[in-house]
C-alpha positions in Angstrom: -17.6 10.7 -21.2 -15.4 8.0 -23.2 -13.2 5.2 -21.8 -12.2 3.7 -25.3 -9.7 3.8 -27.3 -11.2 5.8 -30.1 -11.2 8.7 -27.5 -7.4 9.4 -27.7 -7.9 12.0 -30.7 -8.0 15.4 -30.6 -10.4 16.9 -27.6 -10.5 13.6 -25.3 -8.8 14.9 -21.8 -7.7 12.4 -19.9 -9.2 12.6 -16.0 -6.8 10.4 -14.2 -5.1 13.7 -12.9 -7.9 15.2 -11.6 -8.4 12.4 -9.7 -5.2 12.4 -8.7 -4.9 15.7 -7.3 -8.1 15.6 -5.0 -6.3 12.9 -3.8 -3.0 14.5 -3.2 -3.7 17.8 -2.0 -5.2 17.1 1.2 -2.5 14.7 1.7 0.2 17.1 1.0 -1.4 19.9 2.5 -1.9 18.4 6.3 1.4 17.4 6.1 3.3 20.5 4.8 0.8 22.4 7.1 2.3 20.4 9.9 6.0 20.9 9.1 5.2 24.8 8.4 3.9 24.8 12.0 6.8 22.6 13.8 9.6 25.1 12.5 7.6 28.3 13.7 6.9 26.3 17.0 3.1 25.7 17.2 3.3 22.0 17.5 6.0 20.1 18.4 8.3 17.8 16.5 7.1 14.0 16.4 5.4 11.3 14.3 1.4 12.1 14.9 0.9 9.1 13.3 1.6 7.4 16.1 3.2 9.9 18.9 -0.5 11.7 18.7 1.1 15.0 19.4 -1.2 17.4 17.3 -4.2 17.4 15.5 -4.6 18.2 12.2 -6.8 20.7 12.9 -3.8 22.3 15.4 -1.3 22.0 12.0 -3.3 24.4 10.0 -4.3 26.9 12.8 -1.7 29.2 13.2 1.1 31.5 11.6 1.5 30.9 7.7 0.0 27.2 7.9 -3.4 29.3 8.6 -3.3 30.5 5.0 -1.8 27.3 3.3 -4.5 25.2 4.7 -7.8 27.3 3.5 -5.4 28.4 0.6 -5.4 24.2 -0.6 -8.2 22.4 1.3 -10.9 24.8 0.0 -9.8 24.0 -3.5 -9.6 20.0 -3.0 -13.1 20.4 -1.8 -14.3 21.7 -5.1 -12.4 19.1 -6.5 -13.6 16.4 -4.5 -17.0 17.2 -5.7 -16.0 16.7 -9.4 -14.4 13.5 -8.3 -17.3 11.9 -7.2 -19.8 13.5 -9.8 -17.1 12.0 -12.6 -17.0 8.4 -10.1 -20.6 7.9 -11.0 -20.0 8.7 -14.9 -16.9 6.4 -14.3 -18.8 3.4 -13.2 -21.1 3.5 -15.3 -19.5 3.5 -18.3 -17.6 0.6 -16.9 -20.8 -1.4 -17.2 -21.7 -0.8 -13.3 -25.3 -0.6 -12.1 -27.3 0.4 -8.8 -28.4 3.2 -6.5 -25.4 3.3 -5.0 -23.6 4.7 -7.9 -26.8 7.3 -8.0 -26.0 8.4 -4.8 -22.3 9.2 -5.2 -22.3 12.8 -6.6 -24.7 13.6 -3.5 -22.7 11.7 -0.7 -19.3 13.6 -2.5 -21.5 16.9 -2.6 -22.5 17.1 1.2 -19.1 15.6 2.4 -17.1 18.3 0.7 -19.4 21.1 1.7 -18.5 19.9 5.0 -15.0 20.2 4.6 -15.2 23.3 3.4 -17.2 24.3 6.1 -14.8 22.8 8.4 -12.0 24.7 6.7 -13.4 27.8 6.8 -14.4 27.9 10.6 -10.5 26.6 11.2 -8.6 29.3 13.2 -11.2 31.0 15.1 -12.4 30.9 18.5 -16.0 30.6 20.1 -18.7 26.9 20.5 -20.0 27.8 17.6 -17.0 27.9 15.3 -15.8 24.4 17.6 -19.4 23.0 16.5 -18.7 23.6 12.6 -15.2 22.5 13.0 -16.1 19.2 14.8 -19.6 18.3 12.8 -17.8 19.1 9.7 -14.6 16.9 10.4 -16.8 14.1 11.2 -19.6 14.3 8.7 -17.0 14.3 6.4 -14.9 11.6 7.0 -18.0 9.9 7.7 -19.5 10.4 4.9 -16.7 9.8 2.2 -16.2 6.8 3.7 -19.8 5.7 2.7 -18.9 7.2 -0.8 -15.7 4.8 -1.1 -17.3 2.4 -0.1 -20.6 2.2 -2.0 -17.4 2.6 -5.3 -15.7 -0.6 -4.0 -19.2 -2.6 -3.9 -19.9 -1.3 -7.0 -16.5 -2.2 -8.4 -17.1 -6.0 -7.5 -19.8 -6.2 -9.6 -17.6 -5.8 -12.5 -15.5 -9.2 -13.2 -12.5 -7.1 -15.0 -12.2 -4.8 -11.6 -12.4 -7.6 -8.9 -9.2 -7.6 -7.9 -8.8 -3.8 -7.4 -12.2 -3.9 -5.9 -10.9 -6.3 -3.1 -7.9 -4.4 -2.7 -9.8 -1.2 -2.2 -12.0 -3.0 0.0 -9.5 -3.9 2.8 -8.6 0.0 2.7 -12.3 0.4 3.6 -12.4 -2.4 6.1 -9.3 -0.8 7.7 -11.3 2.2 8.1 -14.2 1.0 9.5 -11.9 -0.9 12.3 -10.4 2.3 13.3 -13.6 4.1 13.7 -15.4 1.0 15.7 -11.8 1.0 18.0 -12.1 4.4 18.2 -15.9 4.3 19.3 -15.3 1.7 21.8 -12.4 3.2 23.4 -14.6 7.2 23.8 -17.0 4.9 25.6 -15.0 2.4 27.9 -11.6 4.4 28.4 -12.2 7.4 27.3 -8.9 8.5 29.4 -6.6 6.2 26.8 -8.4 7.6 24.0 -7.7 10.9 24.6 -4.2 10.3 24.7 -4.3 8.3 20.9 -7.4 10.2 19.4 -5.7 12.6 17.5 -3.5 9.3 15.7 -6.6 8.0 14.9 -7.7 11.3 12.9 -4.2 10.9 10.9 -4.6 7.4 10.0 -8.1 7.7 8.6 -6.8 10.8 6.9 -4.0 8.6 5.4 -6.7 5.6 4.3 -8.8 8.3 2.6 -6.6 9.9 0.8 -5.5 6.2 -0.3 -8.9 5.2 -1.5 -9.0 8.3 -3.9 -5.0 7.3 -4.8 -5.7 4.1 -6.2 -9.2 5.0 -7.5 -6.9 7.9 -10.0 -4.8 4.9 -10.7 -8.1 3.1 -12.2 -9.3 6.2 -13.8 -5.4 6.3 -15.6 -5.6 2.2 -16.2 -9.2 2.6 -17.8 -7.9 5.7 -19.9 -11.2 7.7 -18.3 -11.5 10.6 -20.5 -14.0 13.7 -21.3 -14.7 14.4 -25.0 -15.1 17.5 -25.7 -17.4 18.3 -29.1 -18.7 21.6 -30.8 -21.4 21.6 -33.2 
């Protein structure tokens, strides 16, 4: 892996667009999943941002939005774990140091596999398909979360990156608000919640997604590229 100049010649790739498509496709996809599903009348027409009138899950259940979902999220999830294999590589080559960086490819390599899991079991009925589905949702949000966030730290380490760093870490800080709110409401009005919980799903969604955005808007700024060599 190269980040210097001398890496523009012939076989040095540039990564940023990998980057930048397991961050876009799972964006894309809940979202055209959702319109799909609206015009064939599986969930109605709002804003589930903040109307919280469907899931996400609900978007890529039924009709022809069954087969786009598994058809693109099963793909960003082998994409996600190259992201965070290549995040590590990334980091390091920036002159960034720790465990935490170690322990990126893992926490993207479980996280994924739980998304995939979760995409999988989408669609069919039965506790134990609603048990995949909901550990796999949460483990997975749950755990990228720790993944962007162990990036960020790492990030303001490095004097060059501060300012992104700082940046990404509001997006992170966001995050965590939403999932403390969204802890405290399940436990001391849980009635409320289940009116808003499916907003809070989008929302993190969104802020996800984000993280990985800007993070393939460093990889493009640092010129992140693979070299590849023969003997």
């Amino acid at each position: 892996m190269r980040t210097t100049q001398a890496d523009r010649g012939a076989g040095a790739l540039p990564l940023w667009g990998l980057a930048l498509a397991a961050s876009l496709i799972p964006l894309v996809t809940i979202h055209m999943t959702y319109l799909v599903s609206a015009i064939e009348g599986h969930v109605p027409w709002c804003m589930p941002y903040w109307d919280s009138c469907t899931s996400i899950s609900r978007t890529g259940r039924y009709g022809v939005s069954y087969f786009i979902f598994k058809g693109a999220m099963l793909p960003a999830a082998l994409l996600g774990i190259m992201f965070w294999w290549l995040n590590a590589r990334w980091l390091r080559r920036l002159g960034g140091s720790g465990r935490g960086i170690t322990w990126l490819p893992w926490l993207g390599l479980v996280a994924c596999l739980f998304l995939a899991a979760y995409t999988m079991a989408l669609g069919h009925a039965g506790d134990t398909f609603r048990f995949i589905r909901r550990t796999g949702v949460i483990l997975y949000f749950s755990l990228t979360f720790i993944a962007q966030l162990l990036l960020t730290a790492a990030l303001l380490t490095l004097p060059a990156w501060r300012d992104w760093a700082r940046r990404l870490m509001r997006v992170c800080q966001t995050a965590l608000a939403i999932g403390i709110l969204s802890v405290i409401l399940t436990t001391f009005a849980y009635g409320l919640y289940s009116q808003i919980d499916d907003a809070f799903e989008w929302v993190l969604a969104l802020l996800v997604n984000g993280h990985a955005l800007a993070v393939a808007w460093l990889w493009w700024k640092s010129d992140f590229r693979a070299q590849l060599r023969t003997r």
